[in-house]
gemmi code that builds the backbone of each chain (N, CA, C; Angstrom):
import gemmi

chains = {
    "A": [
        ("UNK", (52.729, 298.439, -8.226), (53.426, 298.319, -9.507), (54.220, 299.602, -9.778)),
        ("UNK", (55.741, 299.980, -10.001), (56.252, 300.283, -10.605), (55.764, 300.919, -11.970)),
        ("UNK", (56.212, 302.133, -12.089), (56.045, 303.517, -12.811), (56.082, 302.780, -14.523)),
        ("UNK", (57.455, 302.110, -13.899), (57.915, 301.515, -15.475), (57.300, 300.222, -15.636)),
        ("UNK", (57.285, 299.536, -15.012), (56.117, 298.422, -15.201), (54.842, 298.818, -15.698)),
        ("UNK", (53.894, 299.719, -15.224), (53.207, 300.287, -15.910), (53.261, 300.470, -17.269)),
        ("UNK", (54.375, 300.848, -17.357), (54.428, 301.854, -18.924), (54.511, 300.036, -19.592)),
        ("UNK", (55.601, 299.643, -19.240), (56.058, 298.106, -19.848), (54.680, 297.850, -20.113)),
        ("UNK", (53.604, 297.576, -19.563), (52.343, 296.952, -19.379), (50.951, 297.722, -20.680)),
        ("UNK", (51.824, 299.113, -20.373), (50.249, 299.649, -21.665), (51.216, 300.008, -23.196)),
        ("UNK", (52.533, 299.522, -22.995), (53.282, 299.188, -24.551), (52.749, 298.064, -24.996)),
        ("UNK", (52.427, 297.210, -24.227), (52.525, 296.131, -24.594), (51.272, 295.626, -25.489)),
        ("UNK", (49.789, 296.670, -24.963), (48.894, 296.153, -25.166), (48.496, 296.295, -26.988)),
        ("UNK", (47.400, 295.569, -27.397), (47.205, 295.606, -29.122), (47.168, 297.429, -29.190)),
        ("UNK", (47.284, 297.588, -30.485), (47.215, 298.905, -31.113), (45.932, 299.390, -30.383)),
        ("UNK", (45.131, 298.595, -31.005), (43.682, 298.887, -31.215), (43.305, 298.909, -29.616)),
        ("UNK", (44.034, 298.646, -28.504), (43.562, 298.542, -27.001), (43.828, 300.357, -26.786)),
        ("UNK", (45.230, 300.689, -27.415), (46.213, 301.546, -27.138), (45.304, 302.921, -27.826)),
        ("UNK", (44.698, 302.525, -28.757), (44.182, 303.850, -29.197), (42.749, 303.872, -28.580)),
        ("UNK", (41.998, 302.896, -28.135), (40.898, 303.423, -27.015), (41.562, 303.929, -26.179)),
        ("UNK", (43.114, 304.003, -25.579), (43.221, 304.620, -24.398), (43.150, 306.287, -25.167)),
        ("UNK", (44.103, 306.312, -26.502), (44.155, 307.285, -26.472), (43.011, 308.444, -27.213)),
        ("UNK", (41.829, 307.895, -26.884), (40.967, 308.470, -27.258), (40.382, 308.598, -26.283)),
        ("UNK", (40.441, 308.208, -24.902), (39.679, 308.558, -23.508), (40.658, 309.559, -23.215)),
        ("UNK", (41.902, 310.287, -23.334), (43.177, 310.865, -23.012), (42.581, 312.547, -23.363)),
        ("UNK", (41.840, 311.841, -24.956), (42.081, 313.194, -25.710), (40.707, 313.542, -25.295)),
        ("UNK", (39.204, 313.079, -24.898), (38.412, 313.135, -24.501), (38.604, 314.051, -22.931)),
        ("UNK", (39.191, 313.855, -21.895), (39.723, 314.074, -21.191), (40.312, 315.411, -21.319)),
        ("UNK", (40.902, 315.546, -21.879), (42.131, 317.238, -22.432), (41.123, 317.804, -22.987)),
        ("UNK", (39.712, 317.519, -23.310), (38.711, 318.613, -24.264), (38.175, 318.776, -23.312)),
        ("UNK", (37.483, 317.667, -22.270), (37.279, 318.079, -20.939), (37.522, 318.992, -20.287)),
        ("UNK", (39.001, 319.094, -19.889), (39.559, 320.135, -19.256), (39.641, 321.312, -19.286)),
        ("UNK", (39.680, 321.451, -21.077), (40.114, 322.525, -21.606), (38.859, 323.254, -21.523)),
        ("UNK", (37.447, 322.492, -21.708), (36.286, 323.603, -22.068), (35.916, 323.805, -20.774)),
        ("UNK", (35.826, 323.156, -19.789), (35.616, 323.834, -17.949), (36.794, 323.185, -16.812)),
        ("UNK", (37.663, 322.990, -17.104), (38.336, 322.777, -16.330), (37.577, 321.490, -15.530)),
        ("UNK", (38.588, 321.262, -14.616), (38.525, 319.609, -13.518), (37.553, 319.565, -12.933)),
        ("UNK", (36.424, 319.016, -12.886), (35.519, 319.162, -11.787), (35.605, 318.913, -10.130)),
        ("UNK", (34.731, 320.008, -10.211), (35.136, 320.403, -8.155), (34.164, 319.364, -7.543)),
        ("UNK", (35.204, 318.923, -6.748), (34.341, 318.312, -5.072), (33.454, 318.691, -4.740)),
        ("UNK", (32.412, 318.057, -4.740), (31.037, 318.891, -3.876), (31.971, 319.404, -2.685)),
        ("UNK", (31.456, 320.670, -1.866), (31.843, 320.741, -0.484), (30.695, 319.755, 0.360)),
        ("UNK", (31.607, 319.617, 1.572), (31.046, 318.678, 2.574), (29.606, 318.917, 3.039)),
        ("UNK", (28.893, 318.255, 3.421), (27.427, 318.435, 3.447), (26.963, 319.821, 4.498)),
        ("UNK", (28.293, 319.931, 5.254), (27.665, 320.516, 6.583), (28.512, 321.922, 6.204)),
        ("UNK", (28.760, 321.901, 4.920), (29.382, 323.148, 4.562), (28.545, 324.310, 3.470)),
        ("UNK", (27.529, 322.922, 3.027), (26.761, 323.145, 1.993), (25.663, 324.645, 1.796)),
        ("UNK", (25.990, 325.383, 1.326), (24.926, 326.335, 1.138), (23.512, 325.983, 0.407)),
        ("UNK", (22.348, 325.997, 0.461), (21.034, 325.740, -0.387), (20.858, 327.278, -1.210)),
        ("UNK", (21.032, 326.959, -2.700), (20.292, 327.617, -3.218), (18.679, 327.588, -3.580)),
        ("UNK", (18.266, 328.536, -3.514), (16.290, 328.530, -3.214), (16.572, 329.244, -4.685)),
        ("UNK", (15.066, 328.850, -5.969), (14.925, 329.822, -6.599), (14.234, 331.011, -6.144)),
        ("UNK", (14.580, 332.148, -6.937), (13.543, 333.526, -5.948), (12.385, 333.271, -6.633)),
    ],
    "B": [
        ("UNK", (31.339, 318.045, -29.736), (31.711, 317.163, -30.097), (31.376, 316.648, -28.635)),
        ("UNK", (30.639, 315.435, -28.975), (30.367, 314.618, -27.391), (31.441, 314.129, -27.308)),
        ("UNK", (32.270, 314.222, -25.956), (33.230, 313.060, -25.319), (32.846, 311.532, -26.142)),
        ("UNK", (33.828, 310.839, -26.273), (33.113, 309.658, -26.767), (32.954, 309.112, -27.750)),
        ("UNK", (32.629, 310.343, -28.895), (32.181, 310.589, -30.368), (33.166, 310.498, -31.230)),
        ("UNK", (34.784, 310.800, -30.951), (35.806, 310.724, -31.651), (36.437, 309.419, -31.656)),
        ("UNK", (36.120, 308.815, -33.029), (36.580, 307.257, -33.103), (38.163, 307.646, -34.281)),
        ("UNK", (38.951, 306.927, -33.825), (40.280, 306.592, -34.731), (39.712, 305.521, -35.399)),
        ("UNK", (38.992, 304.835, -35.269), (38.669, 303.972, -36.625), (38.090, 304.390, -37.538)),
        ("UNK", (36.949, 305.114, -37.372), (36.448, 306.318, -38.276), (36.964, 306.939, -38.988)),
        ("UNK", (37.980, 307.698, -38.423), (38.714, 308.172, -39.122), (39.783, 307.611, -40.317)),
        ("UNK", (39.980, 306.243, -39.506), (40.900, 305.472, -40.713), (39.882, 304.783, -41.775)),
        ("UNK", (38.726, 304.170, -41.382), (37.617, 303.845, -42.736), (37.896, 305.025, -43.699)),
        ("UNK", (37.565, 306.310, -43.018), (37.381, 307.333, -44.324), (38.816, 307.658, -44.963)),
        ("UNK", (39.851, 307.731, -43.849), (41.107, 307.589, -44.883), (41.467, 306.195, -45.824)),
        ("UNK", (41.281, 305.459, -45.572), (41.352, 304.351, -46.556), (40.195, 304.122, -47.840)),
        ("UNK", (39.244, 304.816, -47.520), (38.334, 305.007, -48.335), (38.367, 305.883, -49.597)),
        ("UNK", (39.219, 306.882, -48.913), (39.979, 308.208, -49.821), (41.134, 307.431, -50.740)),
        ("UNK", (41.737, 306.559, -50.228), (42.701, 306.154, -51.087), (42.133, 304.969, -52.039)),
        ("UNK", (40.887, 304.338, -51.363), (40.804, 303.585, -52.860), (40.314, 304.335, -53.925)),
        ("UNK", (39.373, 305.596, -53.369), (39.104, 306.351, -54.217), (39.874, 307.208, -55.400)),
        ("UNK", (41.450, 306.525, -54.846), (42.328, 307.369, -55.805), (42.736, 308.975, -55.648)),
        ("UNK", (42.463, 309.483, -54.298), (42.494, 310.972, -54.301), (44.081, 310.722, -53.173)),
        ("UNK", (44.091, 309.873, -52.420), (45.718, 309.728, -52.203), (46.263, 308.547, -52.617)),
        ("UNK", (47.760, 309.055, -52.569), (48.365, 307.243, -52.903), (48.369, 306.814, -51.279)),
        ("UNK", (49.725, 306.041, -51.179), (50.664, 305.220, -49.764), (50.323, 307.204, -48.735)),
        ("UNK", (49.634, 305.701, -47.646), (50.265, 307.040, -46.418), (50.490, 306.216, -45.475)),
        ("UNK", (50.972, 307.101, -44.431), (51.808, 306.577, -42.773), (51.248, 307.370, -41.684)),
        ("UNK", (50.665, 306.770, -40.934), (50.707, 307.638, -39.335), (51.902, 307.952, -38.951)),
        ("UNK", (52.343, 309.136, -38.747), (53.536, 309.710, -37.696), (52.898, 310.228, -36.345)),
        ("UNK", (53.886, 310.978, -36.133), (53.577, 311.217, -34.621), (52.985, 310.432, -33.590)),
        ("UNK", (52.726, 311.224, -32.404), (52.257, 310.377, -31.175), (51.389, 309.279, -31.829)),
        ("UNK", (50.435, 309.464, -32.426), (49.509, 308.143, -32.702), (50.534, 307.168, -33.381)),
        ("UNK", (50.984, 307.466, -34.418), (52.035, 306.167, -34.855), (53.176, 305.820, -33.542)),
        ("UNK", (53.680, 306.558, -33.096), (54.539, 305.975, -32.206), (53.716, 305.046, -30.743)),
        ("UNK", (52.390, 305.681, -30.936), (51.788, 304.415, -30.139), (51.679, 303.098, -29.835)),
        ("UNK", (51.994, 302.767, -31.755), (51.899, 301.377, -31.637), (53.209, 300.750, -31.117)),
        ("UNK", (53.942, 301.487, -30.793), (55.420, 300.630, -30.064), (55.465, 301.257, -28.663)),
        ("UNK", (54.972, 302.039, -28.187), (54.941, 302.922, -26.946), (53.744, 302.759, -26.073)),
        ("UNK", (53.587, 303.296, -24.666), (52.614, 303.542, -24.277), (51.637, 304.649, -24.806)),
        ("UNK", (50.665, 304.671, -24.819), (49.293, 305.884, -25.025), (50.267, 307.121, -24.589)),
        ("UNK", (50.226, 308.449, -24.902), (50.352, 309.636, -24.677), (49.634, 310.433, -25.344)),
        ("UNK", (48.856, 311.385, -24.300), (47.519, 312.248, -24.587), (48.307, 313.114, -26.113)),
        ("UNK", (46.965, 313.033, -26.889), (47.580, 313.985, -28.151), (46.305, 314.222, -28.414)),
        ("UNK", (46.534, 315.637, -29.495), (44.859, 316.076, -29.655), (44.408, 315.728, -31.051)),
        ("UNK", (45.884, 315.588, -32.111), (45.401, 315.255, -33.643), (46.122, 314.208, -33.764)),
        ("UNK", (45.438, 313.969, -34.961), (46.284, 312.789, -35.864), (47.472, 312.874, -36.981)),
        ("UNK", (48.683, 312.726, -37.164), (49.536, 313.279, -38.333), (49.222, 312.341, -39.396)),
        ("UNK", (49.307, 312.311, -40.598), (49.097, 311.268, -41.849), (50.069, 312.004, -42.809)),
        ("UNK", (51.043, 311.136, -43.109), (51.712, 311.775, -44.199), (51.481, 311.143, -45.068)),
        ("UNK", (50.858, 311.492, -46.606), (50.503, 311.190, -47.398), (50.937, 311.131, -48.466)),
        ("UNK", (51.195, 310.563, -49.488), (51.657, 310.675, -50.923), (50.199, 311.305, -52.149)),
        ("UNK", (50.624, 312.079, -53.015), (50.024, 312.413, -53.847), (49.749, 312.424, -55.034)),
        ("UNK", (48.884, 311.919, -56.006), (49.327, 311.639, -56.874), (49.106, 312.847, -57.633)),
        ("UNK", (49.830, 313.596, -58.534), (50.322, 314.789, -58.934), (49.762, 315.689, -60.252)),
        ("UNK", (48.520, 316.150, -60.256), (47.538, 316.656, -60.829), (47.880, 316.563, -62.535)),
        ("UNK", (47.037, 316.000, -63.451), (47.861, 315.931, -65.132), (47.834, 317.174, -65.026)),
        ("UNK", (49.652, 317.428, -65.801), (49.877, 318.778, -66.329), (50.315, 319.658, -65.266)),
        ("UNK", (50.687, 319.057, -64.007), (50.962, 319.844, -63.061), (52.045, 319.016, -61.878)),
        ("UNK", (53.123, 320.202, -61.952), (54.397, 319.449, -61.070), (53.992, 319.774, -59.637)),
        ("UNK", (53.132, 320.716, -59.264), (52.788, 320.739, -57.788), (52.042, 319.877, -57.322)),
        ("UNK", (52.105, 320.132, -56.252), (51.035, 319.038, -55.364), (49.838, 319.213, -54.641)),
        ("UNK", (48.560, 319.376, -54.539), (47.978, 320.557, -53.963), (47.416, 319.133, -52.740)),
        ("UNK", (46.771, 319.969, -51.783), (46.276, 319.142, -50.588), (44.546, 319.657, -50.870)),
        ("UNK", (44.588, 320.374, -51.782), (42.736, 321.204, -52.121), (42.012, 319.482, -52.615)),
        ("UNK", (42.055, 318.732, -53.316), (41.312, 317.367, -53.701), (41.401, 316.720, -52.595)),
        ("UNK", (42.128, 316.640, -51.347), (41.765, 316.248, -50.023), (40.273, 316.524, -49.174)),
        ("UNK", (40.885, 317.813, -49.032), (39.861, 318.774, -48.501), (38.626, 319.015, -49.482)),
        ("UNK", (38.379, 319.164, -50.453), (37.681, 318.753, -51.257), (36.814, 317.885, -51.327)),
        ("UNK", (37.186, 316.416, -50.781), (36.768, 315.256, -50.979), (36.213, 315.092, -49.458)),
        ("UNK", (36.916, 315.492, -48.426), (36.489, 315.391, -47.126), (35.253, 315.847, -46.624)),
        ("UNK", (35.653, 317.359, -47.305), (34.211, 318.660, -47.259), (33.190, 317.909, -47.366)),
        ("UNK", (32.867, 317.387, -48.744), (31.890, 316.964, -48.985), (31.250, 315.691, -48.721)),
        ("UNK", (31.910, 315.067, -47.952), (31.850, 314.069, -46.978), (31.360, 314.533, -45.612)),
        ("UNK", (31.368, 315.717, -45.266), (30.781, 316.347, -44.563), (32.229, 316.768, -43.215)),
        ("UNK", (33.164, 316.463, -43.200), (34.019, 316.957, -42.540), (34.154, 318.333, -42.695)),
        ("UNK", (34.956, 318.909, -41.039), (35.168, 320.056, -40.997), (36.565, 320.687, -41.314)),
        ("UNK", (36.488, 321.814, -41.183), (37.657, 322.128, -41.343), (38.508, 323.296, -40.090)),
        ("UNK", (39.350, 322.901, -39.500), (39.875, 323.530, -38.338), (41.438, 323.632, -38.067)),
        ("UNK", (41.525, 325.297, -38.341), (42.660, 325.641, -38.289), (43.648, 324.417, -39.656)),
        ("UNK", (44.720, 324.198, -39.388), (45.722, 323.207, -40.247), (44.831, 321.492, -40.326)),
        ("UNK", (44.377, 321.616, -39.876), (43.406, 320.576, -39.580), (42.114, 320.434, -40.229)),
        ("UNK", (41.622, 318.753, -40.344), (40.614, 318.721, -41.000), (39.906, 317.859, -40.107)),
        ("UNK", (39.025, 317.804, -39.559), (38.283, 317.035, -38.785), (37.489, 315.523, -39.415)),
        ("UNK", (38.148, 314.918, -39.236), (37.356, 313.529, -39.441), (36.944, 312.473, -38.516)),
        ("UNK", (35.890, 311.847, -38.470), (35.782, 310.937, -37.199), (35.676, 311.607, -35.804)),
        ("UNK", (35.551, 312.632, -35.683), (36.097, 313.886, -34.635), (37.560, 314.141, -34.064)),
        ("UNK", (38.104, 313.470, -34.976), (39.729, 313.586, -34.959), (40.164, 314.399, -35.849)),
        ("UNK", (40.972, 315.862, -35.587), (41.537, 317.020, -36.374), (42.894, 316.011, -37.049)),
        ("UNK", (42.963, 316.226, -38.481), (44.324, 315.294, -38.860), (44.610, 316.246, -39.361)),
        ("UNK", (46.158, 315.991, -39.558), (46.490, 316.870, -40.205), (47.548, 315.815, -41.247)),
        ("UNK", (47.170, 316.207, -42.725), (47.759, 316.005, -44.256), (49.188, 316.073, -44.294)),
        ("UNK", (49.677, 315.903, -44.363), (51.270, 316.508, -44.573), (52.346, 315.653, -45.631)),
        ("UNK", (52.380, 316.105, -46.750), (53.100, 315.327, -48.078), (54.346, 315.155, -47.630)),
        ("UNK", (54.500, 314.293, -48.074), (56.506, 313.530, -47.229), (57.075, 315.378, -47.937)),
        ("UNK", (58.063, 315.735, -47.212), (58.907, 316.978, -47.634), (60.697, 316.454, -47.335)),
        ("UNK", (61.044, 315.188, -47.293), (62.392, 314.636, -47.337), (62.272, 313.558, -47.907)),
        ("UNK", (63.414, 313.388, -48.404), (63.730, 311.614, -48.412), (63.569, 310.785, -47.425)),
        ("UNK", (63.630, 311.251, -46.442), (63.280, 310.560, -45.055), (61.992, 310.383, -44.815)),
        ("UNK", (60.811, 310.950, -45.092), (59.806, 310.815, -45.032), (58.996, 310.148, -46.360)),
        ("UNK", (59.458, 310.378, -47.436), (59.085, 309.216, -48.024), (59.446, 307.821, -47.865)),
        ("UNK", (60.714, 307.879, -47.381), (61.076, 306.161, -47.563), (60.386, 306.026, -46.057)),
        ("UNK", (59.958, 306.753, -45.056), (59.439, 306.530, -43.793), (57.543, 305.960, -44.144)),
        ("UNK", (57.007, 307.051, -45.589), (55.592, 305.889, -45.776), (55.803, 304.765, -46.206)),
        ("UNK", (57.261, 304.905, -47.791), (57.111, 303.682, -48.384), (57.189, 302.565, -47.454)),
        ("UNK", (58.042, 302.744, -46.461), (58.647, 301.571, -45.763), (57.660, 301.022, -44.079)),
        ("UNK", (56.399, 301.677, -44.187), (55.162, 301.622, -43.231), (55.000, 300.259, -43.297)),
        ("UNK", (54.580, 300.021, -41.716), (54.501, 298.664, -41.334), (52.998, 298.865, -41.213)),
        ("UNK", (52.227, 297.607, -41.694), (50.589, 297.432, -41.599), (50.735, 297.019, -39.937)),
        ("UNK", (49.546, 298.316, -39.563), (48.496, 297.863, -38.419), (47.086, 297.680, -38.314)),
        ("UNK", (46.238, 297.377, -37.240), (45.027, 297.292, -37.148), (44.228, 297.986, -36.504)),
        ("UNK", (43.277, 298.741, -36.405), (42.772, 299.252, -35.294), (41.882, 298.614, -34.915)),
        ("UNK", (41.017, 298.176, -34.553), (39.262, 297.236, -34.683), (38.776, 296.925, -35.723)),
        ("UNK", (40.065, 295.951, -36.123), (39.733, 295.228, -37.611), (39.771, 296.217, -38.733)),
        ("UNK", (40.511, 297.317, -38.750), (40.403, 298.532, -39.817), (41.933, 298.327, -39.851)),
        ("UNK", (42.148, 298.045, -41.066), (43.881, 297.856, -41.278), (44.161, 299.738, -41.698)),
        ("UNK", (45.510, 299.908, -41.240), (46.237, 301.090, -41.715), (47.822, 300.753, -41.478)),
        ("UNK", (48.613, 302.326, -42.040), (50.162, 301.899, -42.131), (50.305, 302.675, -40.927)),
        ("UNK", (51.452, 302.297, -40.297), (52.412, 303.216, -39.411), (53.510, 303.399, -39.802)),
        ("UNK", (53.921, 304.556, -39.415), (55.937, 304.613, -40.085), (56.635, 303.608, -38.963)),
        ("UNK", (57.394, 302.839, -39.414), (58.327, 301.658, -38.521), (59.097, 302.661, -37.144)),
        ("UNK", (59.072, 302.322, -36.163), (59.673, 302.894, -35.260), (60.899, 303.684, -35.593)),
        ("UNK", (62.028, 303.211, -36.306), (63.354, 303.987, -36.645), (62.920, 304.807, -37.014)),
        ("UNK", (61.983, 304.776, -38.243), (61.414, 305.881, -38.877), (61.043, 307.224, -38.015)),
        ("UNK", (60.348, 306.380, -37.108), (59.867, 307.502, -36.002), (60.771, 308.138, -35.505)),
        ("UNK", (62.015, 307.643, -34.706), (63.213, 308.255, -34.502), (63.911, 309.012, -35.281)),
        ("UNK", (63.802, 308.904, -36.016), (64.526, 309.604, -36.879), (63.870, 311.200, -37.545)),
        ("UNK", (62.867, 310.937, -37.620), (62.304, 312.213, -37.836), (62.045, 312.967, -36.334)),
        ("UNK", (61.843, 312.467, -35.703), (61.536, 313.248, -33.991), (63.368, 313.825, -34.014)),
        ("UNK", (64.283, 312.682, -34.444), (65.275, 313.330, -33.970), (66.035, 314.690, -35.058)),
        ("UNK", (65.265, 314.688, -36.450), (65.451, 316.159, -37.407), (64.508, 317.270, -36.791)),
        ("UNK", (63.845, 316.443, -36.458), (62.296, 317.920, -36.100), (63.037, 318.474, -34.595)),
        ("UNK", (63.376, 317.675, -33.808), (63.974, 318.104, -32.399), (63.637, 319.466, -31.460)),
        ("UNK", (62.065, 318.757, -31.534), (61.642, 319.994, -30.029), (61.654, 318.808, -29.009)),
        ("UNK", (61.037, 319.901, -28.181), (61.268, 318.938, -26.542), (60.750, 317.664, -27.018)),
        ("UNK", (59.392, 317.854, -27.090), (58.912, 316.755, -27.056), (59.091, 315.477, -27.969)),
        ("UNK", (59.610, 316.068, -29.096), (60.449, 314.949, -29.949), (61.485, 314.117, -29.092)),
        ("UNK", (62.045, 314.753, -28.092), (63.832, 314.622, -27.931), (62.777, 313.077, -26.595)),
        ("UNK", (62.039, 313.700, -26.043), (61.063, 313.020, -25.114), (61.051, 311.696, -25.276)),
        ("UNK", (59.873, 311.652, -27.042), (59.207, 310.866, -27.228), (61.093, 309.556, -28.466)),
        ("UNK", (61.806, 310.269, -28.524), (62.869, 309.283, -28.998), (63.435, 308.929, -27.534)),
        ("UNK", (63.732, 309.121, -26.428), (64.311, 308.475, -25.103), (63.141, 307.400, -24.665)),
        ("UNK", (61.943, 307.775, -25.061), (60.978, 306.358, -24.508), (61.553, 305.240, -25.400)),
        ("UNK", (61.278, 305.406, -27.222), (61.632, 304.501, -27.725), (63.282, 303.517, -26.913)),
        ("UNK", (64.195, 304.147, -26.875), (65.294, 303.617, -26.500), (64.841, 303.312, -24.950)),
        ("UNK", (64.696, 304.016, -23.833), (64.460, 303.192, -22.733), (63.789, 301.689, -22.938)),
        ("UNK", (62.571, 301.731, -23.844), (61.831, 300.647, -23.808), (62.100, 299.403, -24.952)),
        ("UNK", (63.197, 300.034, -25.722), (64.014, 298.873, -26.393), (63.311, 298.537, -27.566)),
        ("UNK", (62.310, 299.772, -27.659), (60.985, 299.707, -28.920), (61.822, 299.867, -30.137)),
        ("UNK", (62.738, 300.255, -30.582), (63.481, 300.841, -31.626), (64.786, 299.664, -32.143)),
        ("UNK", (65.158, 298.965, -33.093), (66.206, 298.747, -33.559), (67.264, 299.273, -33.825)),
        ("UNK", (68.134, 299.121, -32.628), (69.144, 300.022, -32.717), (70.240, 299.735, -34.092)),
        ("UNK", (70.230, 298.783, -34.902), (71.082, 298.460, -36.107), (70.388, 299.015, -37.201)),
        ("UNK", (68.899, 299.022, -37.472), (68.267, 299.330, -38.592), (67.879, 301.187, -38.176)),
        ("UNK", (67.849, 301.506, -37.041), (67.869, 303.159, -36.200), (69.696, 303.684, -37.165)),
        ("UNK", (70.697, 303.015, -37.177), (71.709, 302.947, -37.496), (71.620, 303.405, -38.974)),
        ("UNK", (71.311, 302.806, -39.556), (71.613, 302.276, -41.121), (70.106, 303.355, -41.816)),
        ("UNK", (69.354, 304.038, -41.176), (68.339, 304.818, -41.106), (69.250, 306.425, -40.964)),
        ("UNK", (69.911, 306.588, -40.178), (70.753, 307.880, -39.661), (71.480, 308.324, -40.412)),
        ("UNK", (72.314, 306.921, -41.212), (73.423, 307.074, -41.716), (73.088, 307.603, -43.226)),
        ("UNK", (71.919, 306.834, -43.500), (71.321, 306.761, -45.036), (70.574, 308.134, -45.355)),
        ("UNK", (70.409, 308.986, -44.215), (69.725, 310.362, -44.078), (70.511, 311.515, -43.157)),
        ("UNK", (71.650, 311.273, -43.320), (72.535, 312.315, -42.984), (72.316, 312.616, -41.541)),
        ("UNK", (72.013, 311.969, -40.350), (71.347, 311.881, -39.152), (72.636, 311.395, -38.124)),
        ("UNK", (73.594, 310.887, -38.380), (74.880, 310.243, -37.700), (74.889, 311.179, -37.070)),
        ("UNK", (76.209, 312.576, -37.261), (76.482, 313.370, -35.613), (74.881, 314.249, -35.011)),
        ("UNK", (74.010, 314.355, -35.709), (72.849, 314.738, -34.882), (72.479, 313.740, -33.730)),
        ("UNK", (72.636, 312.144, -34.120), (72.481, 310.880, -33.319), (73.379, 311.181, -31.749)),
        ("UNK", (74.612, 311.028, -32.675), (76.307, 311.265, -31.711), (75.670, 312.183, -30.305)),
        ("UNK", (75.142, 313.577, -31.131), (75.176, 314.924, -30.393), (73.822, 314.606, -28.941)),
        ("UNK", (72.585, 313.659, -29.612), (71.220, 313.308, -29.087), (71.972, 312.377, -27.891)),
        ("UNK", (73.335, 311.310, -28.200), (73.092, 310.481, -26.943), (73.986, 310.673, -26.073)),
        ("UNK", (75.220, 311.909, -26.701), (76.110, 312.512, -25.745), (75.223, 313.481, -24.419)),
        ("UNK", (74.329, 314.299, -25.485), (73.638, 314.884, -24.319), (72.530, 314.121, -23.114)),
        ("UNK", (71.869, 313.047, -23.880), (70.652, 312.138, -23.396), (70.968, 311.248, -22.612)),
        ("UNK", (71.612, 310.300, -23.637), (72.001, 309.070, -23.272), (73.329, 308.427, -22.300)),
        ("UNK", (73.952, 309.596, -22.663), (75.618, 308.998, -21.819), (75.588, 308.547, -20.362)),
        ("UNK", (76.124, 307.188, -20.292), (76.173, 306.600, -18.895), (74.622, 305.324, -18.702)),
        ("UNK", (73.715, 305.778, -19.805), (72.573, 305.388, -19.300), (72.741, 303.543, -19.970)),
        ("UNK", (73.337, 303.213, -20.474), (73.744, 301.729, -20.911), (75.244, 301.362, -19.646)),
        ("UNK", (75.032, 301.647, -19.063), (76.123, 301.626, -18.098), (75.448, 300.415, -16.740)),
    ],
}
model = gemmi.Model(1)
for chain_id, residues in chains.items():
    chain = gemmi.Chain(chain_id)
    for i, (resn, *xyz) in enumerate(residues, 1):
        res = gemmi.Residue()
        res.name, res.seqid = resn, gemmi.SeqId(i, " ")
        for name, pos in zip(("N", "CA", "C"), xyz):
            atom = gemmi.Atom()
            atom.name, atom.element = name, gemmi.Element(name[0])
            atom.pos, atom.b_iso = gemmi.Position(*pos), 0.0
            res.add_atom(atom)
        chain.add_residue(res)
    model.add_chain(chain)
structure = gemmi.Structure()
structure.add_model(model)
structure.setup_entities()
């Protein structure tokens, strides 16, 4: 699907669809903002074990 | 604030709640959230509400303190220009043009999850994005027109009626030219 089809597609939807999106958006941006994106585990065979002392 | 926890309906119960209570008159969603309802979702962090006031006996000002007032003790916070309701920071803002009043008077009823509220009518929206004119105004008026969300005759008769014509001219010489082509 097309960039603009997309967009065509979440104009279209009820208000009330449109503002759950934009409340997962803004959920998301507070996310970010208080630790940033979460990291990829590294690969298993890359993995360090932390032990408590 | 848990992810999750911030409801826009919440927030509109307690604003509609405020107004039967008589502490505002007519209000309108602007900004990104009002232009939602003709647009796709775009991440935003508050809510705008422009509000009408009804104007203290004995007093020609207008204060926004019986807002905040009424919110406080409702248990909302208060942050920065912002007042936290529902876990949504809104921010108050009394029409300050003719354009923005006739932009609440003339608010089209929406719904959120069965919670009715006003939005300013799309022109409306244009029209103030296109006086306020930062980036993201200039942005969020090229979606309306790409997506054909806007009445371009009543966008017209909106411009003309608010002194907005060569600001329009100047918006689609630079924006628009070629793009109806």
């Amino acid at each position: 699907m097309s960039n603009q089809e997309m967009r065509k597609q979440l104009a279209a939807l009820s208000f009330s669809e449109k503002v759950k999106i934009l409340e997962k958006l803004r959920d998301r941006s507070l996310a970010f903002a208080a630790g940033g994106p979460r990291k990829k585990p590294a690969e298993s065979g890359n993995q360090v074990k932390r032990s408590k002392d | 604030m848990i992810p999750g926890d911030a409801l826009v309906k919440v927030t509109l119960e307690t604003i509609n709640q405020m107004q039967a209570d008589g502490i505002i008159g007519k209000y309108a969603i602007g900004g990104a959230v009002g232009a939602t309802l003709y647009l796709e979702p775009a991440a935003t962090l508050d809510v705008d509400i422009f509000v009408t006031l009804p104007a203290a006996p004995g007093s020609l000002l207008l204060s926004l303190a019986p807002i905040y007032d009424y919110l406080k003790a409702r248990g909302a916070g208060v942050k920065d220009e912002h007042i936290v309701i529902g876990g949504w920071p809104v921010q108050f803002l009394p029409p300050s043009s003719d354009l923005e009043r006739e932009a609440v008077a003339e608010s089209v009823a929406a719904s959120v999850e069965g919670v009715t509220t006003w939005v300013m009518s799309a022109e409306h929206l244009v029209a103030i994005a296109l006086r306020t004119g930062r980036a993201k105004d200039h942005i969020r008026i090229l979606q309306f027109v790409e997506q054909k969300a806007v009445d371009r005759g009543k966008l017209q008769s909106v411009l003309e009626r608010h002194g907005l014509t060569l600001k329009w001219l100047q918006f689609e010489k630079k924006y628009l030219e070629g793009a109806h082509e």
